[in-house]
ZARO-890456 format. One record per residue (C-alpha): residue number from 1; residue in one letter; x, y, z. Coordinates in steps of 0.1 Angstrom, whole numbers. Layout:
<sites>
  resi  resn     px     py     pz
   NUM     A      X      Y      Z
...
</sites>
This chain:
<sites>
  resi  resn     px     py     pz
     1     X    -81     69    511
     2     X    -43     70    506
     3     X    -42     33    512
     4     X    -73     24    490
     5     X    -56     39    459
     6     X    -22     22    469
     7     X    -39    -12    470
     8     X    -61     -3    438
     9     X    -29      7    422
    10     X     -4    -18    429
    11     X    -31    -44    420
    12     X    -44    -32    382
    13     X     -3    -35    380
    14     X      1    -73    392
    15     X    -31    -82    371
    16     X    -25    -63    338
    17     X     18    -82    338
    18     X     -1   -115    347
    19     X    -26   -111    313
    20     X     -8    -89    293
    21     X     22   -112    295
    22     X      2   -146    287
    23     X    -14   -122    259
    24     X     21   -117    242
    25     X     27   -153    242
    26     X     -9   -162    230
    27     X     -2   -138    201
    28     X     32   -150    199
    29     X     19   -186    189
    30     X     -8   -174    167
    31     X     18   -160    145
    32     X     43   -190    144
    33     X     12   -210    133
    34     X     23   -197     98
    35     X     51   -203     74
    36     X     85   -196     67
    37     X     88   -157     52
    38     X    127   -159     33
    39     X    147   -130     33
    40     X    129   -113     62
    41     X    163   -110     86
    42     X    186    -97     55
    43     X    202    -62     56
    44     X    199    -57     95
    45     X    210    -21     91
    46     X    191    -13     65
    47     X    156    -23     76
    48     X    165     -1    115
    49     X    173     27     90
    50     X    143     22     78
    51     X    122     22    116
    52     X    143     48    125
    53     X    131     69     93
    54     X     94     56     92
    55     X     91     63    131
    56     X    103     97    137
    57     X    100    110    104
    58     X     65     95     99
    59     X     68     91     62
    60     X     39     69     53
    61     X     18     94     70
    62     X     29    126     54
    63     X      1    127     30
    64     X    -22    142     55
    65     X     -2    165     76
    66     X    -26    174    103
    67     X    -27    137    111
    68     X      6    126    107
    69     X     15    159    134
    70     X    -10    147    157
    71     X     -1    115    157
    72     X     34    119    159
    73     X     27    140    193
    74     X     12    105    209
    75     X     33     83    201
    76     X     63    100    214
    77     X     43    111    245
    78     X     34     72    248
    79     X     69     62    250
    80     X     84    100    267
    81     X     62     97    296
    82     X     71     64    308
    83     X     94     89    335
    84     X     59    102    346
    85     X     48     66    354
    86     X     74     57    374
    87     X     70     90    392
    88     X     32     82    399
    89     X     45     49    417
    90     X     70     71    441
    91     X     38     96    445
    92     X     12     70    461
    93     X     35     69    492
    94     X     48    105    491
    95     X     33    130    476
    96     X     66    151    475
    97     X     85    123    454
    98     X    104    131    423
    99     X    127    110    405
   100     X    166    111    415
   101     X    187    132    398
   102     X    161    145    370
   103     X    131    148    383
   104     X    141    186    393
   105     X    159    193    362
   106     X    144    222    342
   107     X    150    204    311
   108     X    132    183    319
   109     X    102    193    335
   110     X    100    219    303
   111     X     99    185    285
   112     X     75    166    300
   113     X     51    192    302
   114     X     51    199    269
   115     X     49    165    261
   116     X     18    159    279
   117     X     -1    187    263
   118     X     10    181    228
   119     X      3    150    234
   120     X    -38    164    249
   121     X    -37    180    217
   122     X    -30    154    192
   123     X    -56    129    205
   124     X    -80    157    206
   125     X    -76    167    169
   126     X    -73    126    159
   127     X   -111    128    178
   128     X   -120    153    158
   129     X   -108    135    128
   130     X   -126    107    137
   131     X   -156    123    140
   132     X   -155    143    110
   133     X   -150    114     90
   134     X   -173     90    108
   135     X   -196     68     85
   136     X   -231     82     99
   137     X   -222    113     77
   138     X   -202     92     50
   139     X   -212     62     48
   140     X   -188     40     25
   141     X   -168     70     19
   142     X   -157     69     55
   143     X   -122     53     54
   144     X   -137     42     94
   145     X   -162     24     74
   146     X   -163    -12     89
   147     X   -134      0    117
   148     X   -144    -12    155
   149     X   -153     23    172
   150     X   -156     13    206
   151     X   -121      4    206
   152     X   -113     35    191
   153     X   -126     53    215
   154     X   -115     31    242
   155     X    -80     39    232
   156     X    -84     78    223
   157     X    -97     83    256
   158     X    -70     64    273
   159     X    -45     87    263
   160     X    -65    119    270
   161     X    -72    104    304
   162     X    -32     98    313
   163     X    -19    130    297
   164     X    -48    147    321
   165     X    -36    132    349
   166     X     -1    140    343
   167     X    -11    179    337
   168     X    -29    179    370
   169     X      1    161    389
   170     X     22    187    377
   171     X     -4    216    392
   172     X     -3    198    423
   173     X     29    197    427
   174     X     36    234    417
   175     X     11    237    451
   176     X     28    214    472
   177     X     68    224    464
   178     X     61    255    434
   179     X     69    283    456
   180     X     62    305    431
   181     X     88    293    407
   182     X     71    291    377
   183     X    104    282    358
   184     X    101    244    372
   185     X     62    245    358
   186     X     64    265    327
   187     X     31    253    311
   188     X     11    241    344
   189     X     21    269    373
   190     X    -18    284    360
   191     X    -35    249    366
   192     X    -15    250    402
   193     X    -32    284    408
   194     X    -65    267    410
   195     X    -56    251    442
   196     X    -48    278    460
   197     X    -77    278    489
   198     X    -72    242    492
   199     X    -55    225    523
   200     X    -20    211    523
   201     X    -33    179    538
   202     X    -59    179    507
   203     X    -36    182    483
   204     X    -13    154    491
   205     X    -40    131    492
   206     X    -53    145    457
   207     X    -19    133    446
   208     X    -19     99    461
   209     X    -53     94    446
   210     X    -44    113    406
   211     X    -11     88    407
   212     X    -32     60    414
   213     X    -59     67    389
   214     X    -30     73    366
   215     X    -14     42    371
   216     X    -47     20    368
   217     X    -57     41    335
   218     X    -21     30    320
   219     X    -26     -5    334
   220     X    -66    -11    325
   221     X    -52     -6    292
   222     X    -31    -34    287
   223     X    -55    -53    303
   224     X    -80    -44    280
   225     X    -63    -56    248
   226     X    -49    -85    267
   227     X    -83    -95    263
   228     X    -87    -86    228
   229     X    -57    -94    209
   230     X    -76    -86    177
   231     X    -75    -50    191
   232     X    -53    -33    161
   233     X    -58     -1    173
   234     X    -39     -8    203
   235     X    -20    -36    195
   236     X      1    -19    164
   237     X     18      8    193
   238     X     41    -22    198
   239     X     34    -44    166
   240     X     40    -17    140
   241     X     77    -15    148
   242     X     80    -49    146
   243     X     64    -52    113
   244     X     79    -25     96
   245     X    115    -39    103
   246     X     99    -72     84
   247     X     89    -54     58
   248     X     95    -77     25
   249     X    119    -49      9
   250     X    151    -52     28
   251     X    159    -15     13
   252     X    127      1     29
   253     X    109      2     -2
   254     X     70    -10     -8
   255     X     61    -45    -12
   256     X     54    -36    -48
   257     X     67    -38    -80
   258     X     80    -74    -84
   259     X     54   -100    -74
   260     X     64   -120    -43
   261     X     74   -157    -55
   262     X     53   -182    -52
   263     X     67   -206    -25
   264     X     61   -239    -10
   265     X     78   -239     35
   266     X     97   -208     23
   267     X    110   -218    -10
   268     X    107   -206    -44
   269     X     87   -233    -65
   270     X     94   -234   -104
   271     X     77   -259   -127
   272     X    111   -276   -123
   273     X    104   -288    -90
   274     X     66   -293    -92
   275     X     72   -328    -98
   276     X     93   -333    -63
   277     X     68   -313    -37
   278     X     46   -333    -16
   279     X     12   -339    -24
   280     X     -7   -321      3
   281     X     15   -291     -8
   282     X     -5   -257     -8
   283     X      5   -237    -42
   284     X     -4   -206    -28
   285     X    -27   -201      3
   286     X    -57   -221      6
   287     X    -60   -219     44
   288     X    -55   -192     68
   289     X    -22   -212     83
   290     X    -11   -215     49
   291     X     -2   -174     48
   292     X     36   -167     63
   293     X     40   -157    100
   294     X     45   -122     86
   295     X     12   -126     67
   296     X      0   -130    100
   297     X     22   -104    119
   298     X      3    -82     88
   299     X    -34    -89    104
   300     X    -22    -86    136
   301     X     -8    -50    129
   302     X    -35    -31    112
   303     X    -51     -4    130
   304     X    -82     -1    109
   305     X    -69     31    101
   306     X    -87     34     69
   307     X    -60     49     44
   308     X    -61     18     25
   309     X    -94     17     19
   310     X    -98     54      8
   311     X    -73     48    -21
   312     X    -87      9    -29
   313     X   -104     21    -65
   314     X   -124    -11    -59
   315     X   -141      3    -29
   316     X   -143     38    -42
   317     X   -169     25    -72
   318     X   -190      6    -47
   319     X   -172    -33    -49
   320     X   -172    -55    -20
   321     X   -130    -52    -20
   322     X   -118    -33      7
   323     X    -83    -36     18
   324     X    -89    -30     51
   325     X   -119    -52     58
   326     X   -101    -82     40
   327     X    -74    -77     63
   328     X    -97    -74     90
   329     X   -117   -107     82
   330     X    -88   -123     76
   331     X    -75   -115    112
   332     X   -106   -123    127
   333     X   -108   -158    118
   334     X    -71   -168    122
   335     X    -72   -155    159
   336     X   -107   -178    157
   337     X    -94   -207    144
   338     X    -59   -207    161
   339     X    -74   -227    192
   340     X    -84   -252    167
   341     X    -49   -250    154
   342     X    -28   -253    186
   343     X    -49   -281    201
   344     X    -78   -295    177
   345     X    -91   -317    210
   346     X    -92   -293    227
   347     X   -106   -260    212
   348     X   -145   -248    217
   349     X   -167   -255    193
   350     X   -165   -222    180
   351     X   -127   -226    170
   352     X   -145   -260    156
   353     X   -164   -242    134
   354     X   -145   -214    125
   355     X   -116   -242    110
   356     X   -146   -256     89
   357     X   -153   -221     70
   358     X   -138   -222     38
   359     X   -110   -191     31
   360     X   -126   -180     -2
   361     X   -160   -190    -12
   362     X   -197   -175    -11
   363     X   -198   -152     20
   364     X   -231   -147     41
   365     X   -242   -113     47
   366     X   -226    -84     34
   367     X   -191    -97     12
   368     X   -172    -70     23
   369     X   -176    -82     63
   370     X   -192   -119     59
   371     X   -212   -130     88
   372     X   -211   -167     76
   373     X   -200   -192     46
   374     X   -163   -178     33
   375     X   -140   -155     51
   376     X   -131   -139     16
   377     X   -158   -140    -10
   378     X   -145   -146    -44
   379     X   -159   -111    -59
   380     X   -141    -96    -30
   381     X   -108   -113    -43
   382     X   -112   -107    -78
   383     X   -121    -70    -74
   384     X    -83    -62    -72
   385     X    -63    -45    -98
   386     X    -32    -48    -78
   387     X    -30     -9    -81
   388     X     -7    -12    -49
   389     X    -24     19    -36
   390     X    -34      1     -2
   391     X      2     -8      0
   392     X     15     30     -6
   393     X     -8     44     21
   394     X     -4     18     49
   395     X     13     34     81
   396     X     27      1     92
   397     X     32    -12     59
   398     X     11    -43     54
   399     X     13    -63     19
   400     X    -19    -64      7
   401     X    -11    -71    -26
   402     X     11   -102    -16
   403     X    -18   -119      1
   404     X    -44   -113    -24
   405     X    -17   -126    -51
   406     X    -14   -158    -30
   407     X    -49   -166    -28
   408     X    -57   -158    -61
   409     X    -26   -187    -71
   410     X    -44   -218    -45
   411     X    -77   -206    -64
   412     X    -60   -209   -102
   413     X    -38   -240    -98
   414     X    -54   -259    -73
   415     X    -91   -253    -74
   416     X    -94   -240   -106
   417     X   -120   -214    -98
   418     X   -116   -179   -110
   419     X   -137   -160   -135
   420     X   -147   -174   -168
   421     X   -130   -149   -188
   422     X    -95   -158   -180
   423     X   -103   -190   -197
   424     X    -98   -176   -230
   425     X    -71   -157   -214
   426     X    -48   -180   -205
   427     X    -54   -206   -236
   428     X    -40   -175   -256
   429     X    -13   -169   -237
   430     X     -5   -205   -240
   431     X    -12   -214   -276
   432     X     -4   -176   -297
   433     X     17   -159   -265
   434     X     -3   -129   -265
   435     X    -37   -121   -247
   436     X    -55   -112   -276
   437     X    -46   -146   -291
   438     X    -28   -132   -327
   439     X     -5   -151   -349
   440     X     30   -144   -340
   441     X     36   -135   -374
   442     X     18   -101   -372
   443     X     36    -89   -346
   444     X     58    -62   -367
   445     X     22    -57   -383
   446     X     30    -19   -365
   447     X     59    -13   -386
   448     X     46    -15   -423
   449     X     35     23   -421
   450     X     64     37   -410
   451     X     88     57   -432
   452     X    117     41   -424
   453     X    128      2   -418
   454     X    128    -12   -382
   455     X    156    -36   -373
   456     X    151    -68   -361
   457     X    170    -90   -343
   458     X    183   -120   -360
   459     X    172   -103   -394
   460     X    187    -63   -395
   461     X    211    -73   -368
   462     X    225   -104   -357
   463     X    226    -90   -316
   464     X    217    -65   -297
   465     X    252    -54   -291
   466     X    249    -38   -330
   467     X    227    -10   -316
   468     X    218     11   -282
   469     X    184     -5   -277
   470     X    156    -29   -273
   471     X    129    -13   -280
   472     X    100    -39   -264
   473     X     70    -32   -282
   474     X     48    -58   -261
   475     X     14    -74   -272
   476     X     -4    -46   -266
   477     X     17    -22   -290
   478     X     17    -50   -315
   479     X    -16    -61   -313
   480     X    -40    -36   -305
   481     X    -51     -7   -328
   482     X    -49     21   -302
   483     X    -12     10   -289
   484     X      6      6   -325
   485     X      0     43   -327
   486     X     23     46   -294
   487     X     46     20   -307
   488     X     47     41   -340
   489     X     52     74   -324
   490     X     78     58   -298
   491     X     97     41   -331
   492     X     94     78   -349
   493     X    108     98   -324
   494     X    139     74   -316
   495     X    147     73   -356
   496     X    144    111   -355
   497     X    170    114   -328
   498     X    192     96   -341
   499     X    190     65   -315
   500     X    194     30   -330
   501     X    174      5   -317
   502     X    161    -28   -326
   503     X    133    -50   -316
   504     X    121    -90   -314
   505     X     98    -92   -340
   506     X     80   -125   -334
   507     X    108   -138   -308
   508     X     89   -119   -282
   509     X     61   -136   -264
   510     X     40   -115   -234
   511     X     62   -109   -205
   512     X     34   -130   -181
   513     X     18   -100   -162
   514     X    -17   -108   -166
   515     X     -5   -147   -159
   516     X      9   -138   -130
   517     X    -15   -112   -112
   518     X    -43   -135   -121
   519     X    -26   -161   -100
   520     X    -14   -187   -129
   521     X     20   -189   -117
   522     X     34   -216   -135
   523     X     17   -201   -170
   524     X     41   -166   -160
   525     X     68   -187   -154
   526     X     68   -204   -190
   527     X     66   -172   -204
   528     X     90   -155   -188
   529     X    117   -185   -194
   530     X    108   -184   -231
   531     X    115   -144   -232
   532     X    143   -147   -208
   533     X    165   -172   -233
   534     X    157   -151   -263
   535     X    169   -123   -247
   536     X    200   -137   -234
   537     X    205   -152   -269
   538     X    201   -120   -282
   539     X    229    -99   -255
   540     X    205    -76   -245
   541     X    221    -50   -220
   542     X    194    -20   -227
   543     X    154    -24   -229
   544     X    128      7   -233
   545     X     95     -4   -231
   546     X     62     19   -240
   547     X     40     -8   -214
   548     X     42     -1   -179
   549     X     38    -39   -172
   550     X     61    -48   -194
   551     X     83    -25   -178
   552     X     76    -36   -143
   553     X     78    -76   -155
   554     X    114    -71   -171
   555     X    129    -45   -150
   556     X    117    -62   -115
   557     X    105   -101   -117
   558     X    131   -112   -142
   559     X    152   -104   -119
   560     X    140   -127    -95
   561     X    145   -157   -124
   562     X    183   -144   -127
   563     X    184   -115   -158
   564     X    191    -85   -151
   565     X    189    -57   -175
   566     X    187    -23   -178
   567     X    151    -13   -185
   568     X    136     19   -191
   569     X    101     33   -194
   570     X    100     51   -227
   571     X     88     83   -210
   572     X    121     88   -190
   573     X    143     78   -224
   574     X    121    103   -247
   575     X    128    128   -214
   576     X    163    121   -217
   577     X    163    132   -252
   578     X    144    160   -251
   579     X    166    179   -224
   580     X    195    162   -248
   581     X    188    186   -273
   582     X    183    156   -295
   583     X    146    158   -294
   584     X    130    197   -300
   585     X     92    198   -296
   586     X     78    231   -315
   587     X     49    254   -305
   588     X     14    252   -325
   589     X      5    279   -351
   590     X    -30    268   -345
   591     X    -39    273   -312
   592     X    -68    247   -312
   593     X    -48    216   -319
   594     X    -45    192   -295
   595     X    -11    200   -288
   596     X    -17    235   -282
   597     X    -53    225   -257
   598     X    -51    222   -217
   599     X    -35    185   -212
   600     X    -39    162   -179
   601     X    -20    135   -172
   602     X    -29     98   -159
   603     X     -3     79   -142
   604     X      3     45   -147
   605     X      1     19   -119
   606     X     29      1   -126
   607     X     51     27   -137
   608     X     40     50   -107
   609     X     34     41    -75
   610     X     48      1    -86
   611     X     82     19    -98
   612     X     80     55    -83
   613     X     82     70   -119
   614     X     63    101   -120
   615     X     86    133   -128
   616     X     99    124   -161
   617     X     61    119   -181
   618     X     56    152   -164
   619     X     84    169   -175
   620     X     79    159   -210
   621     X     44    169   -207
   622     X     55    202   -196
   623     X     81    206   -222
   624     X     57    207   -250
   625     X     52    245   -261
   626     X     14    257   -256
   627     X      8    230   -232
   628     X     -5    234   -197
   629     X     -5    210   -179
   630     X    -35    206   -153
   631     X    -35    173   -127
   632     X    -63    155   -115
   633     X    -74    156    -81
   634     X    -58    122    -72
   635     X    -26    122    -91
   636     X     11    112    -87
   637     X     15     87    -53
   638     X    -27     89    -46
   639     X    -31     88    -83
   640     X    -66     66    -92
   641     X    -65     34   -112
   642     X    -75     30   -147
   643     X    -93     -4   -137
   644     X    -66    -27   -162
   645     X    -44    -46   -138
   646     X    -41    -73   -120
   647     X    -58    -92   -151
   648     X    -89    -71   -149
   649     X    -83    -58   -185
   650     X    -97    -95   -194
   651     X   -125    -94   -168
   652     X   -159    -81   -169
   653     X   -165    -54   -142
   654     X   -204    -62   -132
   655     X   -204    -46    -95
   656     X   -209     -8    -92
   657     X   -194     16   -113
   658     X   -167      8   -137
   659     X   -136     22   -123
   660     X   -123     34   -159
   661     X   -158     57   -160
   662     X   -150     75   -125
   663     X   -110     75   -136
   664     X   -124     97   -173
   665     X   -149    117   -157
   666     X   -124    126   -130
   667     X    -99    139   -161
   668     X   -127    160   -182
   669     X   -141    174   -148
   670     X    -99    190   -148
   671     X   -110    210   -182
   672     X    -85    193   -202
   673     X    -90    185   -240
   674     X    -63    157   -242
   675     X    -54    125   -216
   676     X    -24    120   -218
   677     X    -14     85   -205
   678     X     20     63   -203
   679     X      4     24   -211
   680     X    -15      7   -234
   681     X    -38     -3   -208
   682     X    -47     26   -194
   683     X    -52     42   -231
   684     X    -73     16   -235
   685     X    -99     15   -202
   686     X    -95     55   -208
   687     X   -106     53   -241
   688     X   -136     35   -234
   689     X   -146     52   -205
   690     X   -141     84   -228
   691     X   -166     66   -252
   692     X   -193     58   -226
   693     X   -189    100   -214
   694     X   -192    109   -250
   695     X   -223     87   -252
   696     X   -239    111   -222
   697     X   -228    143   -242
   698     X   -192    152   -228
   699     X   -159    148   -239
   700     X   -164    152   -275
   701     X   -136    175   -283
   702     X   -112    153   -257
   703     X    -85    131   -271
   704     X    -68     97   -249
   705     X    -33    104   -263
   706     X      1     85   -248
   707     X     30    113   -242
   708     X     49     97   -270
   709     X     18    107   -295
   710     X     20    141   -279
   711     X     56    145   -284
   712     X     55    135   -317
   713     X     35    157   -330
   714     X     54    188   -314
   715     X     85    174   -330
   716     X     70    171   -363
   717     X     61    207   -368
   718     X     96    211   -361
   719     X    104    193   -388
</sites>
């Protein structure tokens, strides 16, 4: 028996280096099928800082505690218990063996035993999990939705298997060599016990056999996903670290905020050089090779945990976008089509056929996991609002954002296919500079009411350098009837505490968000060089901005084009004020103004999770006398989308619910009698979903207010 499981042993470990190593360099070549990723080696230091920090500390996963524990428990007991393996080697040819030096030490034998059953532990509560959240209960809901089970399970009982094993070698051993000394088998002396009336001779052969099935166990299962290299939930034990020190932000932060640039074999394309790129160069990504090795390194690495897609606000209101699943299908048919790739001769004519499906077009099936026609169906891509909440939650920090933004720019400037609405869209951006498509001239339209003159540049003042700010009003603030009352308010309160400030008048033009997120690179880039000279021209050092996308564009992406500036959201600036003493909000009198009513508070996209601005709208929130504040459910980092960006503000929303319905019901089911938000866009979408609730009998005493609005009126009663 001793030599069948010597022979069994040894050979699992022979077959699983053969496979496993010609799976690393299968996967190896998949990945170099796709481009150039710049900037991925810079700040060495910082980015194993940042493995170091995301490993042990298991920030991404700290949002659900009783996870990110259990989880924590096996992975370090999948890397700690290597020791345990090499023992089991030593043990299928003597059943006394213990490592040199160590394998006798208290310190560690406490260590390894409590390794092992933490490790039990965790992958019993992650089973649990599992099957608590599994979709037969609910359905779509289940962030396992769509998530390959049997390898799931494969994988959970894998662990449990080896961490048994190791638990019963320890008992053994506490027979064989224990003589009562419990201190050497703190936590496995009691599962010794149980062997009492059993033979010496039966023991030792119990060990050669519980090494052996230990060893095959660990072996099988790199085997196993050397046969499946499309396995994520295996795979990322090795992938994730190698994917996180790639991450795109060299600082450890998201891959969020500033779009990635559009670039053509890993460099930065401007309308400038359109003229000198080849003409079978992809603008964006119009075939699965045409994503960056690290795009691919992204499919490779997701472990279909889910977290993404219980955040995605187009899932959660029944659209075919799930951030998971794209990922997913997107793996799928680059590990399909990579034969094809490598050796077009050559390759099955499965690989044939997989290189003929088109990346986005009409799917087959259900959209969200097409069995036929496109790999990514166009309502699937255009579902997005670029929220970034997929991006936030991933563990091993994929860029979902990045990849839809690249396929949504092959599908605007080379195919010309996206919806019909950003036709009128992007001729206004081009012909007025505004989305709404205004005259220019209207754009101080907001100030005419106002008690006190604004300042212009190049009419009050001749340059910025005259006064402290640039107050950016945006097209939304100048344009739209709900947002000049939070340009007003903004205005008011700066004049009232004593700040000069100054603004463009019709020298701005839109910043190119909704350009850019809609994929119309080149139509953002015009923008942004137009706004980018004026304000150069105009010495701006200073910007507050009451648009969170304004915010983002000037603050993050002109950066990228070479101005950097000082940008504030005007939440953190009226903040600053306030706890200045130059702002001083009053109590009501009347108890039933809105001022004085129970307040929630909706956090932007693009100023939260985008920018990581979420105390100071709360604090000023908070400040106001008679206001209580009461959050939402999903608020702050897992705050829910108002449905505006990524262009959708100038798109229909035709698939299941509207995501700015669920967003307002979600605030009035908190109690609260005001919204109060921090953008134009989300006052809008809030508004109207505030209209359709008011339409179905609630909300009627609820007010969409931006903080600014709210402040203003504390401050006036002051006055």
């Amino acid at each position: 028996m001793q030599y069948v499981a010597v022979v069994a042993a040894l050979g699992v470990t022979v077959l699983a280096l053969v496979v496993f190593t010609d799976a690393v360099v299968r996967m190896l070549r998949v990945v170099r099928l796709g481009g150039p990723a710049p900037g991925r080696r810079e700040n060495p230091w910082g980015r194993t800082r940042t493995l170091v920090r995301e490993f042990l500390g298991h920030t991404k996963m700290a949002k659900r505690p009783v996870v990110a524990v259990a989880h924590w428990f096996v992975m370090v007991g999948f890397f700690a218990l290597f020791f345990t393996l090499v023992t089991a080697y030593g043990q299928l040819f003597d059943a006394y063996f213990a490592l040199p030096l160590i394998g006798h030490w208290v310190p560690f034998e406490w260590f390894t035993e409590l390794i092992a059953w933490t490790t039990l532990l965790g992958i019993v509560v992650l089973t649990v999990v599992r099957q608590r959240e599994h979709p037969r209960a609910l359905g779509r809901r289940s962030r396992f939705f769509g998530s390959a089970f049997w390898q799931a399970y494969y994988v959970e009982l894998t662990i449990a298997a080896i961490a048994a094993s190791i638990l019963v070698l320890r008992g053994l051993e506490y027979r064989l060599f224990g003589d009562g000394e419990v201190v050497h088998f703190p936590l496995t002396a009691f599962v010794g016990s149980l062997f009492d009336g059993v033979g010496t001779g039966d023991v030792e052969l119990a060990v050669h056999v519980v090494a052996a099935v230990k060893i095959i166990v660990s072996w099988a299962f790199f085997t196993v996903i050397a046969w499946n290299l499309t396995m994520g939930v295996a795979w990322h034990r090795g992938l994730a670290f190698v994917n996180i020190w790639f991450k795109r932000e060299s600082d450890g932060g998201p891959a969020l905020g500033a779009a990635k640039p559009l670039t053509v074999n890993g460099e930065p394309v401007d309308l400038e050089a359109l003229d000198d790129l080849d003409e079978d160069a992809s603008l964006g990504v119009g075939k699965v090779e045409d994503f960056s090795w690290k795009g691919l390194l992204d499919f490779s690495t997701c472990t279909e945990c889910g977290r993404c897609q219980s955040q995605c606000p187009a899932w959660n209101t029944d659209k075919p976008l799930s951030p998971k699943l794209f990922v997913l299908s997107l793996r799928d048919h680059a590990y399909a089509k990579a034969p094809y790739l490598l050796d077009a001769e050559a390759a099955p004519a499965d690989a044939v056929a997989e290189a003929g499906r088109p990346l986005v077009g009409p799917t087959e099936g259900d959209p969200a996991r097409p069995s036929g026609g496109g790999v990514i169906d166009p309502d699937v891509l255009w579902s997005c609002t670029t929220c970034g909440a997929c991006v936030d939650q991933c563990p091993v920090d994929i860029e979902h954002v990045d990849h839809i933004l690249d396929l949504r720019r092959y599908q605007t400037l080379i195919e010309s296919e996206f919806p019909s609405e950003l036709n009128g869209l992007f001729k206004n951006l081009e012909k007025a500079g505004n989305p709404w498509g205004v005259n220019a001239s209207k754009r101080m339209d907001w100030a005419t009411d106002l008690s006190f003159p604004v300042q212009r540049v190049g009419v009050e003042v001749q340059d910025l350098s005259e006064v402290e700010w640039l107050f950016w009003v945006g097209c939304a603030g100048a344009f739209e009837d709900r947002a000049k009352k939070t340009t007003q308010a903004v205005a008011e309160l700066l004049h009232t505490a004593g700040v000069s400030f100054a603004v463009l008048g019709d020298g701005e033009t839109c910043t190119g968000d909704p350009a850019r997120r809609s994929g119309n690179e080149f139509l953002y880039q015009q923008l942004a060089a137009q706004n980018i000279d004026v304000l150069r021209e105009s010495k701006a050092v200073r910007v507050v901005s009451s648009c969170a996308h304004c915010f983002n564009t000037i603050k993050n992406e002109y950066a990228q084009l070479g101005l950097e500036l000082e940008v504030v959201h005007h939440t953190q600036l009226l903040n600053r004020l306030v706890r200045d003493g130059r702002l001083t909000p009053v109590a009501p009198t009347d108890p039933e103004t809105v001022a004085g009513r129970p307040v929630t508070y909706h956090d932007p996209c693009y100023l939260g999770r985008h920018n990581q601005v979420y105390t100071p709208p709360r604090e000023l929130v908070a400040s106001l006398p008679g206001v209580e504040l009461r959050e939402m459910p999903r608020n702050s980092e897992t705050s829910f989308c108002c449905g505006a960006g990524g262009a959708r503000m100038w798109m229909e929303e035709r698939i299941g619910t509207r995501i700015n319905t669920t967003r307002t019901t979600e605030a009035l089911d908190t109690g609260a009698q005001a919204i109060a938000v921090g953008c134009p866009f989300c006052h809008v979408m809030l508004s109207d979903g505030l209209t359709e609730a008011q339409a179905t009998g609630r909300g009627h005493d609820v007010d969409v207010l931006d903080v600014a609005q709210l402040l203003l009126a504390s401050v006036k009663r002051g006055a």
